[in-house]
Backbone as numpy.savetxt, mean C-alpha at the origin, in Angstrom:
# Nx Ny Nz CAx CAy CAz Cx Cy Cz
54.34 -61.96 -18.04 53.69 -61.03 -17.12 54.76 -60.36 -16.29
54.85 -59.30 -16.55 55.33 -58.44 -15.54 54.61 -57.72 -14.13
56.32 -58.15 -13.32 55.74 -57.74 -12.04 55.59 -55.93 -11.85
55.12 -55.14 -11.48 55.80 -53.95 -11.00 57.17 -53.86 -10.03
57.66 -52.92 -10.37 59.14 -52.45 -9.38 58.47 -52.35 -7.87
59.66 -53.18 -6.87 59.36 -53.21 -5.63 59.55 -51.56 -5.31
60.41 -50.56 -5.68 60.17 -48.99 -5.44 59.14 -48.77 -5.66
58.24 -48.97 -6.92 57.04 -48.36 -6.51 55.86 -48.56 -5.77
56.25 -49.48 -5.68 55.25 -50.39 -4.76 55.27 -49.51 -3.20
56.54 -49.61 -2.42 56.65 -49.31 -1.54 56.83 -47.26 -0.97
57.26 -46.85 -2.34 57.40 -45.19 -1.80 56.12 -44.58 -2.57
55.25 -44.85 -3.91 54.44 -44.27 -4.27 53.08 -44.06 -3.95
53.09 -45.74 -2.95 51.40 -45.80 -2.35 51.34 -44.82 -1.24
52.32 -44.99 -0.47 52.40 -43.86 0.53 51.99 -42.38 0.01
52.74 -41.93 -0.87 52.74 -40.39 -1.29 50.86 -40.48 -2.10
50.30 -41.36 -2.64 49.07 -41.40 -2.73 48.06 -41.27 -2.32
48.38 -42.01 -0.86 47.62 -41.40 0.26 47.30 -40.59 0.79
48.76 -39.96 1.22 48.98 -38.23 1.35 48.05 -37.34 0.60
48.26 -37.77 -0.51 48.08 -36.61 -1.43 46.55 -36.75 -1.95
45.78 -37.73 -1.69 44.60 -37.90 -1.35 43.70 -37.17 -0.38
44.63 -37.52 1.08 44.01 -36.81 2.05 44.43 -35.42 2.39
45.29 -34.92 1.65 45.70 -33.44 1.41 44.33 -33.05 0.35
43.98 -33.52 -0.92 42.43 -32.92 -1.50 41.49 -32.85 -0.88
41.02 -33.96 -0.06 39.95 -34.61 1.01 40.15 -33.37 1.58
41.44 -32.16 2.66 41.15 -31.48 3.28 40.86 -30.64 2.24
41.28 -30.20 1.43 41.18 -28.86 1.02 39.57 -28.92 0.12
39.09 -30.02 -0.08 37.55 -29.87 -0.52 36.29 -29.58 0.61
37.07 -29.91 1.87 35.94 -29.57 2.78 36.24 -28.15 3.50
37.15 -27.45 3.31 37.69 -26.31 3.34 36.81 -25.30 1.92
36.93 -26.07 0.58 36.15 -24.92 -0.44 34.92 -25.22 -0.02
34.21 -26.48 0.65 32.38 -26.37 0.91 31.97 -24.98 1.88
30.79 -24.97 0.99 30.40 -24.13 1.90 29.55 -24.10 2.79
29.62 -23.16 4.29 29.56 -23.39 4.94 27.61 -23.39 5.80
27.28 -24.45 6.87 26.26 -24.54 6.92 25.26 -22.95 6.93
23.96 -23.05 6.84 23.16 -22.00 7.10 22.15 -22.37 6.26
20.96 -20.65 6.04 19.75 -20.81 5.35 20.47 -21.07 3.88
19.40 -21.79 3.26 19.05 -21.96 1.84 19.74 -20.93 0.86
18.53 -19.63 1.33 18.63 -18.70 0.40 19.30 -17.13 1.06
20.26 -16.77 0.67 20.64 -15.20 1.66 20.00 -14.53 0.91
20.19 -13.49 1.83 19.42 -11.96 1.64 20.40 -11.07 0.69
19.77 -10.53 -0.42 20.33 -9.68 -1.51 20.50 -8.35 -0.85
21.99 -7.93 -0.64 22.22 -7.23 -0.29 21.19 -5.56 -1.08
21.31 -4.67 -0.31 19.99 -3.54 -0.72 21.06 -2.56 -1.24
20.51 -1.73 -2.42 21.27 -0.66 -3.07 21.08 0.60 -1.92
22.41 1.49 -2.43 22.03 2.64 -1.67 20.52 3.56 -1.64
19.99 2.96 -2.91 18.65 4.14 -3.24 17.41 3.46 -1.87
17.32 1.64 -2.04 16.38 1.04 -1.20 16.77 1.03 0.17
18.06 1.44 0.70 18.35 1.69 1.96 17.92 2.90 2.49
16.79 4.20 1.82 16.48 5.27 2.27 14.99 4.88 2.53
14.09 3.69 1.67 13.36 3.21 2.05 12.72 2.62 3.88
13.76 2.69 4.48 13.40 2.01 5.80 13.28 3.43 6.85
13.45 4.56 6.03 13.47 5.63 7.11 12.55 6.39 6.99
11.22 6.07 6.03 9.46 6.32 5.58 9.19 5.99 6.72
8.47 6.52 7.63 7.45 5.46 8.57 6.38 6.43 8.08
5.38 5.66 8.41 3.81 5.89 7.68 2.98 5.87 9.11
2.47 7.05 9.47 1.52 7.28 10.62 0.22 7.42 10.60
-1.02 6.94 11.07 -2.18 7.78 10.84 -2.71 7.80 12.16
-3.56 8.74 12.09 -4.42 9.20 13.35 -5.96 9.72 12.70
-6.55 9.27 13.55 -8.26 10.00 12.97 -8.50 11.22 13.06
-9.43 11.51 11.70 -9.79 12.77 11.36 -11.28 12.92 11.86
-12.22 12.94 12.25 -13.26 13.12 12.85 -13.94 14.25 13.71
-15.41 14.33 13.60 -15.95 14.82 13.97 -17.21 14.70 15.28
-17.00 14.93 15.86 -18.13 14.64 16.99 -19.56 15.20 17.69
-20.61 14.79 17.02 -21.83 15.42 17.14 -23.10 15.15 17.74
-23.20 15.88 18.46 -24.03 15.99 19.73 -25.30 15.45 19.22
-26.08 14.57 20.23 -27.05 13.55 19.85 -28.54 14.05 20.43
-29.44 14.73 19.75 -30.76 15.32 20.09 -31.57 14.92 18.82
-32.86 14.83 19.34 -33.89 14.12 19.27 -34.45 15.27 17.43
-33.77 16.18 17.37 -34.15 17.43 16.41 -33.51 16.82 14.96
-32.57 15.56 15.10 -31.45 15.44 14.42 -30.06 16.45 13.73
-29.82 16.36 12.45 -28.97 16.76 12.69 -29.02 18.50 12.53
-28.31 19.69 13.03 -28.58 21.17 12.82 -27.50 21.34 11.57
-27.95 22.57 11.34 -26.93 23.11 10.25 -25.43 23.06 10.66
-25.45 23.62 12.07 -23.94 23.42 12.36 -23.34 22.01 11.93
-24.14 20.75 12.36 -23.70 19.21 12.10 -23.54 19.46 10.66
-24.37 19.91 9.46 -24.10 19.09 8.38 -23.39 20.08 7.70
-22.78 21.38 8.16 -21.67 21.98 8.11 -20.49 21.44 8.27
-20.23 20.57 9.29 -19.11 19.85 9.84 -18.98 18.32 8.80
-20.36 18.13 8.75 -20.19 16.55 8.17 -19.67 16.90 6.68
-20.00 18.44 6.45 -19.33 18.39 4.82 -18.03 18.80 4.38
-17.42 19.78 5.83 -16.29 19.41 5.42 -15.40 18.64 5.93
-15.70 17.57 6.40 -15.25 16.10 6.84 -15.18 15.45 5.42
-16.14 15.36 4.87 -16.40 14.63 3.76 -15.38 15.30 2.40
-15.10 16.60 2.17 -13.95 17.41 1.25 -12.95 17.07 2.25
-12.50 16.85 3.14 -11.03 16.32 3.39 -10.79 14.53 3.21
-11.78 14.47 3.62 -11.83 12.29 2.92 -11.48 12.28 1.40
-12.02 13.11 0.64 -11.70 13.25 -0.28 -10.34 13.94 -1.03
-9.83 14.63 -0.26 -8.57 15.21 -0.70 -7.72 14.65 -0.48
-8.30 13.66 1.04 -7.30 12.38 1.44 -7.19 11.23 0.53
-8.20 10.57 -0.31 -8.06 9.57 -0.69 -7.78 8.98 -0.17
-8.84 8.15 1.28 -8.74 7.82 2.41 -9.79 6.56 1.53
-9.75 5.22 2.64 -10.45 4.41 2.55 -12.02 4.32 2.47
-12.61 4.92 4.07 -13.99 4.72 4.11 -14.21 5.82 5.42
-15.54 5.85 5.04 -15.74 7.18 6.80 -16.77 6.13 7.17
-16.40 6.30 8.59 -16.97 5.36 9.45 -18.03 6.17 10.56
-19.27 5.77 10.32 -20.03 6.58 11.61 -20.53 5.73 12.43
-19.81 6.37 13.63 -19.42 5.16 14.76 -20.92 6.27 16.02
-21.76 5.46 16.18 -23.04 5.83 17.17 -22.79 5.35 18.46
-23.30 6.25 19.99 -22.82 5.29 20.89 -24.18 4.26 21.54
-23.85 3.13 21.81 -24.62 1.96 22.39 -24.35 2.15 23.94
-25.60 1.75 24.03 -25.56 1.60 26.15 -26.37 2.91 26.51
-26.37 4.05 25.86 -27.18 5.04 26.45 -28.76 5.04 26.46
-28.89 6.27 27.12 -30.87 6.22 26.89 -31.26 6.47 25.43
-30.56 7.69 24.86 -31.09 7.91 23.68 -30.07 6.43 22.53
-30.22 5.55 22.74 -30.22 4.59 21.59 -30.48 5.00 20.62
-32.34 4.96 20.44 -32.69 5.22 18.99 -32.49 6.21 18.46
-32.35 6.73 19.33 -32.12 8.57 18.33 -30.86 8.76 17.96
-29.91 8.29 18.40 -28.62 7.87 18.31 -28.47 7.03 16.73
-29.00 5.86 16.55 -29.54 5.20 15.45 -29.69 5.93 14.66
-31.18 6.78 14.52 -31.82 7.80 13.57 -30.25 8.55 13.05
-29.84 9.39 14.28 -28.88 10.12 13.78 -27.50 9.91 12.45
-26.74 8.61 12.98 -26.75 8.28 12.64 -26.61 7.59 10.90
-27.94 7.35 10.82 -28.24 7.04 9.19 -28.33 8.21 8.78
-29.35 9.25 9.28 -28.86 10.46 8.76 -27.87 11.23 8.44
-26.74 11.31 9.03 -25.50 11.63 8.38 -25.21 10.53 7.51
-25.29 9.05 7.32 -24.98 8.18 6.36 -25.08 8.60 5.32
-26.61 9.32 4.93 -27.29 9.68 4.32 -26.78 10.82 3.80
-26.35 11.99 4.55 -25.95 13.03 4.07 -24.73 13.28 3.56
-23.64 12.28 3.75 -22.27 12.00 3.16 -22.56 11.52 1.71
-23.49 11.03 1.55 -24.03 9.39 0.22 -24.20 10.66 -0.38
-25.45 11.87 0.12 -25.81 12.40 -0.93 -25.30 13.92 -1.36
-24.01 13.73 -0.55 -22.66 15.34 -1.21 -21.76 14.19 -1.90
-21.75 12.78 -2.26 -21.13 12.51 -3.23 -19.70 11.38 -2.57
-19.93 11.15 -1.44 -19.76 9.78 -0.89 -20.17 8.56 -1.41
-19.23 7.39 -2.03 -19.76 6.48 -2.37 -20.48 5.62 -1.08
-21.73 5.04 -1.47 -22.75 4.33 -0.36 -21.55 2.91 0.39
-21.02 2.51 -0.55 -19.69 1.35 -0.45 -19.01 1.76 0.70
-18.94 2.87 0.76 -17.80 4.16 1.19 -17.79 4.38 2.40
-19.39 4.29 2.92 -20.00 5.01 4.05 -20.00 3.86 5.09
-19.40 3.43 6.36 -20.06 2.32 7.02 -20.74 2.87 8.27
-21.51 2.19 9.14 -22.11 2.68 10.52 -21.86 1.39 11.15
-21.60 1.78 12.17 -21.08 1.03 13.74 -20.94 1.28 14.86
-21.38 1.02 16.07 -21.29 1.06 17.35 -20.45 1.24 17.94
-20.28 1.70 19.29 -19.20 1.80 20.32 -19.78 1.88 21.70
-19.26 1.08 22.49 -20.01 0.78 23.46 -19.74 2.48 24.52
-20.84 2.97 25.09 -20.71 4.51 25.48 -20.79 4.50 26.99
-20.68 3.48 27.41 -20.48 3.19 29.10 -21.94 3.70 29.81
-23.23 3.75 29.47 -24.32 4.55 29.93 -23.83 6.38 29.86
-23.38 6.59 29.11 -23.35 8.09 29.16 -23.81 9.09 28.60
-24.79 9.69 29.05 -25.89 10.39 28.38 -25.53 11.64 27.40
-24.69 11.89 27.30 -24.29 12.53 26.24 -22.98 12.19 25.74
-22.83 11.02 25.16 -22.02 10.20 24.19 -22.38 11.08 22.85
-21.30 11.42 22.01 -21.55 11.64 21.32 -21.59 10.91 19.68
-22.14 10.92 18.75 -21.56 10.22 17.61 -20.49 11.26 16.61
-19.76 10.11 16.67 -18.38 10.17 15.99 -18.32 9.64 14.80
-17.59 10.77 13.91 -17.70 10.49 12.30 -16.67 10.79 12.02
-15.90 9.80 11.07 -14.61 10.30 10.91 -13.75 8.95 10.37
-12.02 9.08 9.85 -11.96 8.30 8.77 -9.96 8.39 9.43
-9.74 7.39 8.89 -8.37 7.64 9.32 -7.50 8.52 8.11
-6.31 8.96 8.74 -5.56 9.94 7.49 -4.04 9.25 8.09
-3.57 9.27 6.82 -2.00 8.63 6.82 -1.23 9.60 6.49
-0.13 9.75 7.08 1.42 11.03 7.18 2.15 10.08 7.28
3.14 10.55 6.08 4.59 10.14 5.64 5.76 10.77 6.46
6.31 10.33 7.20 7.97 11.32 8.00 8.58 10.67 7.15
9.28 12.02 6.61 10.20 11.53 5.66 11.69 12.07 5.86
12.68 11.17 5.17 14.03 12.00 5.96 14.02 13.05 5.59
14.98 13.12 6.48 15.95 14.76 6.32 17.02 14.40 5.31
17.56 14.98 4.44 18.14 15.05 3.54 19.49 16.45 3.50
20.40 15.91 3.93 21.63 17.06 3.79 23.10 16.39 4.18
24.00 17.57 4.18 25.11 16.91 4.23 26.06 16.70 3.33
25.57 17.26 2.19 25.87 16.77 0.93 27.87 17.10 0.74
28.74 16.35 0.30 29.93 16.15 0.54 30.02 16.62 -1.13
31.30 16.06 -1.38 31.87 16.54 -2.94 31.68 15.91 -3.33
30.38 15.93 -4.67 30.36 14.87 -5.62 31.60 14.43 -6.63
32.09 15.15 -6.73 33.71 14.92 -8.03 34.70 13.59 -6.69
34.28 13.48 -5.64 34.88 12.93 -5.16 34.67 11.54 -5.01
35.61 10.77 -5.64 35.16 9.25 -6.13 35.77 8.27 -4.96
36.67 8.82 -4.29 37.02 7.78 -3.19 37.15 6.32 -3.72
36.56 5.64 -3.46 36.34 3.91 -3.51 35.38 3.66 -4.71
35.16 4.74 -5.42 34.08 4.29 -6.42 32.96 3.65 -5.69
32.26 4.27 -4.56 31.34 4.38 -4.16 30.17 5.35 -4.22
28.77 5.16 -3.74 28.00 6.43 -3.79 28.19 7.30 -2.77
27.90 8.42 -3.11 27.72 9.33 -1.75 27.14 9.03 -0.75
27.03 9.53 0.43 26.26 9.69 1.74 24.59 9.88 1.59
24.43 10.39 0.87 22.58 11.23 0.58 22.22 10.65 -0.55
23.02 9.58 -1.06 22.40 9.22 -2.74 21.03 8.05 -2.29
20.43 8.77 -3.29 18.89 8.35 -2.67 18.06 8.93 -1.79
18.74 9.99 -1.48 17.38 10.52 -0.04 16.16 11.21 -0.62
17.03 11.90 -1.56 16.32 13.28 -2.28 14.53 12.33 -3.16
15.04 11.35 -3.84 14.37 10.34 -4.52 13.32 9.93 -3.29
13.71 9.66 -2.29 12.53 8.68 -1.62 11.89 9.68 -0.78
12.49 10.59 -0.35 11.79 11.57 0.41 10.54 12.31 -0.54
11.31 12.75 -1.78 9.99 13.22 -2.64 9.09 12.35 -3.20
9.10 11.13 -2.88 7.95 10.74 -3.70 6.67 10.36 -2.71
7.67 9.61 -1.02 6.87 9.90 -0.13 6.10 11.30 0.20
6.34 11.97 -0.19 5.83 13.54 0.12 4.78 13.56 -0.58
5.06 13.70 -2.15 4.15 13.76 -3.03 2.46 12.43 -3.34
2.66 11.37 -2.04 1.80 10.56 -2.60 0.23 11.04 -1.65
-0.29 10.99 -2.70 -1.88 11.41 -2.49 -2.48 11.19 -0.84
-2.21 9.54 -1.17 -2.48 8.56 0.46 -1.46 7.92 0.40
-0.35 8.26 1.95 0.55 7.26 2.34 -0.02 6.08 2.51
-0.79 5.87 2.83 -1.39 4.75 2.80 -1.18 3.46 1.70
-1.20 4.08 0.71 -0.75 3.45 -0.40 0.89 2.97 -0.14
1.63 3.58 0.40 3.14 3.09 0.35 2.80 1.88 1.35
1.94 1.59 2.16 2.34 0.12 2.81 1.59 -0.92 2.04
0.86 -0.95 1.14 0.73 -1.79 0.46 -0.31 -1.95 -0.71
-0.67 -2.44 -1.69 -1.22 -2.03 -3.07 -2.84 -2.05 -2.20
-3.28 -1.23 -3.22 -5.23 -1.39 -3.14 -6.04 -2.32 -3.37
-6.99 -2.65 -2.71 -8.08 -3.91 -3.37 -8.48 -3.74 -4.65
-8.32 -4.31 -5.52 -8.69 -4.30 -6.68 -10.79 -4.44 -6.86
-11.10 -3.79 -7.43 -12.53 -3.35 -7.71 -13.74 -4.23 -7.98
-14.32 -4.83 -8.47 -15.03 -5.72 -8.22 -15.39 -5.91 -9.90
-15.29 -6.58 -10.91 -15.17 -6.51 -12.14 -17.17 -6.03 -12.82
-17.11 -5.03 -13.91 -18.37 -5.45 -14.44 -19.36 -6.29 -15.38
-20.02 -7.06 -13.83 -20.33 -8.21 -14.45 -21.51 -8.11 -15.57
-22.09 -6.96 -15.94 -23.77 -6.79 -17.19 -22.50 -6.42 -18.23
-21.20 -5.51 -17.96 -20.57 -5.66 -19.43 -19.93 -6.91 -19.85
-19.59 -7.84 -18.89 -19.31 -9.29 -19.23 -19.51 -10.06 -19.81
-21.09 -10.06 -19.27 -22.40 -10.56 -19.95 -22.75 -10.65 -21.63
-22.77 -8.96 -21.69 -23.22 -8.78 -22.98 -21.96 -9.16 -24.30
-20.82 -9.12 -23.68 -19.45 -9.18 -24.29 -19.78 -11.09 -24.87
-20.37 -12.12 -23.88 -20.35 -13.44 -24.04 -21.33 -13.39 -24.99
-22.16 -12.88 -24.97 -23.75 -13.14 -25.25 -23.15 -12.59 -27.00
-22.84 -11.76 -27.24 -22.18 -11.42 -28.50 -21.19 -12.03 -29.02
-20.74 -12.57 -28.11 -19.15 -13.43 -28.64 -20.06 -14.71 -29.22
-20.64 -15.52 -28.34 -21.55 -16.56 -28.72 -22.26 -16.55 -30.06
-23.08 -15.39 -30.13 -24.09 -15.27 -31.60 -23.06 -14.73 -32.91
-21.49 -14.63 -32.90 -21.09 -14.30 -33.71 -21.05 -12.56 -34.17
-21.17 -11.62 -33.15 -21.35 -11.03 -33.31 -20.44 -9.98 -33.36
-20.22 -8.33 -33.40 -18.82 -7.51 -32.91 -19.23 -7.59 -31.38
-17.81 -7.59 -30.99 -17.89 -7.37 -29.25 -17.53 -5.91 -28.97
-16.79 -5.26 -29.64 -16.65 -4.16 -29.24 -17.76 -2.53 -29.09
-17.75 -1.94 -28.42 -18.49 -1.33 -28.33 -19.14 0.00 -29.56
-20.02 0.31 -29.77 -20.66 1.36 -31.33 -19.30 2.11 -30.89
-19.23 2.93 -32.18 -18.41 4.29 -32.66 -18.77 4.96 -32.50
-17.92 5.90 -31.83 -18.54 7.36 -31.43 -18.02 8.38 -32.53
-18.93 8.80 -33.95 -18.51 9.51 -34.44 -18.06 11.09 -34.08
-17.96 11.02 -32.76 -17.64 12.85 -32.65 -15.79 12.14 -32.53
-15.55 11.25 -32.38 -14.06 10.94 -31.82 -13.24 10.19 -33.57
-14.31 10.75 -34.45 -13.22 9.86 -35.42 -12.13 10.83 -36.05
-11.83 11.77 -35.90 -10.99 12.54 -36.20 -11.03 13.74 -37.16
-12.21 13.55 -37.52 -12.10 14.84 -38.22 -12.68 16.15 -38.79
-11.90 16.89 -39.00 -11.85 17.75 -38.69 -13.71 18.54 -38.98
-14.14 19.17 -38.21 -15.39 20.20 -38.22 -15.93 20.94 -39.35
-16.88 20.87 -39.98 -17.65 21.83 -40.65 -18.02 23.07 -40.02
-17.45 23.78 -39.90 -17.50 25.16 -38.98 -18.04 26.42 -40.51
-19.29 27.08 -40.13 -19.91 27.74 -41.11 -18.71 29.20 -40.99
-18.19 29.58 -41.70 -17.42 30.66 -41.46 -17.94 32.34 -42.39
């Protein structure tokens, strides 16, 4: 059995140590350092024009005087073209808001459903139409208020434009992206839509039905053929 050399014994354990606690530092030097979990993905130049959309609305409405005659031609003049701008808006719902607390209540009421009524039947969905109160402080000529909110896009300003041939840092330009987010905010039907997706519709449940009820007996599920759509071409007497 051999012993080891008293040199190594005595100069190598030392330098082992060292050189131990020389890794020991430099591994807690590569950790990294405390914080959240997950960071935030830095945003491209195009989604950084995104934060300068703000989306406004203010009500579009109409306000109509509450007599016992209901509504006059002037009212359902007004209520119709209230109802062609809801529509051009592709706005949510028109709301006919009646006032509570006064003398004429019921006629207020009457009124009211009657415009409900007269929105439903220029082609307002009934879904579409709601009625609701507002408290009118006793004031005898409160009027009822009809009307729907409308959403406006501010969208940037867009200019400035520098030398595109100019590559600098192999970066993007100053305006890259404005042109993109400004027009599409412009172009959308209802801003409304840019803050967040639509309720999805309520599925149809009698075509559901009949789809099971056929699936069950073995039957086709799909719906008859429409021979005007099979392609071809017309017997035209010439």
């Amino acid at each position: 059995m051999t012993r080891p050399h008293p040199s190594f014994s005595l100069l190598t354990a030392p330098k082992l140590a060292a050189a131990g606690l020389v890794l020991a530092l430099l591994a807690a030097c590569a950790a990294p350092a405390a914080g959240p979990e997950t960071a935030v993905a830095p945003r491209t130049e195009t989604q950084q024009w995104e934060d300068r959309v703000h989306i406004d609305s203010r009500p579009d409405e109409v306000q109509l005087a509450v007599h016992a005659e209901g509504l006059s031609v002037a009212q359902t003049q007004a209520l119709d073209g209230l109802l062609g701008r809801w529509m051009a808006a592709e706005a949510r719902e028109i709301v006919v808001n009646a006032p509570i607390g006064g003398a004429g209540g019921e006629i207020a009421g009457r009124m009211a459903m009657a415009a409900r009524q007269r929105l439903v039947a220029m082609g307002a969905p009934a879904a579409k139409v709601r009625v609701t109160g507002y408290d009118a402080g006793g004031a005898p000529d409160a009027p009822l208020r009809v009307g729907f909110l409308r959403f406006t896009a501010s969208v940037p300003k867009c200019g400035g434009w520098e030398n595109l041939a100019a590559t600098r840092d192999n970066t993007a330009y100053e305006n890259f992206g404005c042109a993109v987010t400004a027009n599409m905010a412009a172009q959308v039907a209802n801003p409304e839509d840019l803050l967040g997706p639509r309720v999805e519709t309520p599925i149809d449940s009698g075509r559901r039905a009949t789809v099971l009820d056929k699936y069950r007996k073995g039957e086709v599920t799909s719906s008859a053929k429409d021979e005007q759509s099979n392609g071809v071409v017309s017997k035209a007497v010439h």
